[in-house]
N, C-alpha and C positions, 0 to 999 in steps of 0.2 A: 504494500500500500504506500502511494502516494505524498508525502507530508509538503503541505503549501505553510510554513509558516510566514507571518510579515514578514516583509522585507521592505526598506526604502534606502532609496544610496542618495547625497547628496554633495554635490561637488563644490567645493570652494577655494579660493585664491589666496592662500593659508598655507606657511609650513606646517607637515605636521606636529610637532610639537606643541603648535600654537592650539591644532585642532585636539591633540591628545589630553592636553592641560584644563582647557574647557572642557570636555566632559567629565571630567572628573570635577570639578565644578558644580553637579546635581542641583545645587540650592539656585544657581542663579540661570536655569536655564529650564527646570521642569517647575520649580514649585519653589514658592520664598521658605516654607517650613520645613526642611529636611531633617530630621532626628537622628546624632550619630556624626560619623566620619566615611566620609567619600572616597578618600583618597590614595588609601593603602591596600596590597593585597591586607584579604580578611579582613577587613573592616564590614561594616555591617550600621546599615542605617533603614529607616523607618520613613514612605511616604504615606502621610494620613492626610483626607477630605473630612472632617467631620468623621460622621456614622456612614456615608459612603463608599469610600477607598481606603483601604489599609493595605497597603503589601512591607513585608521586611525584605531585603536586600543585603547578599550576603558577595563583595568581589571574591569571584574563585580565581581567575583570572588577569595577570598586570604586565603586560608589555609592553615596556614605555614606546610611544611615539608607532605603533601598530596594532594591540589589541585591548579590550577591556571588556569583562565578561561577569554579567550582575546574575547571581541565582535569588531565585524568587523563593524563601526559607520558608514563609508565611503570606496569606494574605485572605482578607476577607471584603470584597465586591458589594455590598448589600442591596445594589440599585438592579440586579440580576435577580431571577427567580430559583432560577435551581441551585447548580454548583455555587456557590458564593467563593469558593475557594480554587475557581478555575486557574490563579496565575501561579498558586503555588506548583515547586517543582519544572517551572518555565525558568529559562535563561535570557537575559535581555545580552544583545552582544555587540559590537561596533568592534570593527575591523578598518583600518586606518591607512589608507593606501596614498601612496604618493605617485604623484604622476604630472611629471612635470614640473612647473611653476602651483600645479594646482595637489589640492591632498582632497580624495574623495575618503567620507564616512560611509560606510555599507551600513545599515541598522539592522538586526535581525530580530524579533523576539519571539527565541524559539520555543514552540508549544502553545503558541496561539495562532492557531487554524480555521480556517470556516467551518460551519456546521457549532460553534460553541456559542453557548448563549450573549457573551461579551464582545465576538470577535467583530462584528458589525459597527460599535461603538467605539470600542478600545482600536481599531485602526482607521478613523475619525479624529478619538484623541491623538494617536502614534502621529500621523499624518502632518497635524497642526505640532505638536510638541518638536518635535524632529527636522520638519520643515520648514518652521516658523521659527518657534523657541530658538533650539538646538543651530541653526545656522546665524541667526541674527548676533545671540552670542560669539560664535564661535569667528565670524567677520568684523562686526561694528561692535559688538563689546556691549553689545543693548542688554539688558536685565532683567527677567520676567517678571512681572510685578503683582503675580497672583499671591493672595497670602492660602495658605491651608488654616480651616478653623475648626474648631475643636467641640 
C-alpha cells in the first residue's frame, strides 16, 4: 500500500544555514506560545491552542544546515471526532537542500495521509504555516504574531 503523506517544498534565496536556524526557531514562525526548547537534539517542546490543539514534540533528528526531524510523542486534536490522537507517532521532517544561490525546505509530515479525519484541515493549516509563516521568517525575518491561549 501506497503512503501519500504531506508534503510541501518551498524554495528560497537563503543560505542554508540561515534557513536551518529559523526553523528551529518554532516560537517565531508557527505559534508565539511554544512550551520547552526547540533547538537541540532531544529536546522536547509542547504546541497548545487552548482545548483544541495539543501535540508534544520530541527532535529525534539534528543535522545542522540539512535535516531536522520532530516526532509527534503526544497529542490530543479535540476539534476532530474520532481519533483525537491522530498526530501522535507522526514525524514532522524538513530536509534542507541547497541549490545554488537558493536553499529549498522539502516539509514532510509523515503519517498524515488522506482518508484521516484531520488530514483535510491540518494540510490547510500545513499549507499556510509552511508557506506563509515558515518562509516569511525564514527571508524577511517577519514574526508570526499569533498568540496560543490557554
Amino acid at each position: 500500500m501506497e503512503k501519500f503523506d504531506y508534503n510541501v517544498i518551498i524554495t528560497m534565496n537563503v543560505p542554508t544555514e540561515q534557513a536551518f536556524n529559523r526553523i528551529l526557531n518554532v516560537s517565531k514562525w508557527w505559534t508565539e506560545n511554544v512550551e520547552g526548547s526547540t533547538e537541540k537534539l532531544n529536546d522536547e517542546f509542547i504546541v497548545r491552542s487552548g482545548d483544541v490543539h495539543y501535540s508534544k514534540h520530541k527532535i529525534i533528528e539534528l543535522i545542522p544546515d540539512k535535516k531536522v526531524v520532530w516526532l509527534v510523542t503526544d497529542s490530543k486534536l479535540n476539534w476532530i471526532k474520532q481519533n483525537k490522537e491522530e498526530w501522535t507517532n507522526t514525524k514532522m521532517i524538513f530536509e534542507i537542500i541547497p541549490q545554488g544561490n537558493e536553499t529549498t525546505i522539502h516539509f514532510t509530515h509523515e503519517g498524515l495521509r488522506p482518508g484521516q479525519e484531520c488530514y483535510e484541515n491540518c494540510v490547510k493549516g500545513w499549507d499556510s504555516i509552511i508557506k506563509q509563516n515558515l518562509y516569511n521568517y525564514v527571508t524577511k525575518g517577519e514574526i508570526v504574531k499569533s498568540k496560543i491561549t490557554s
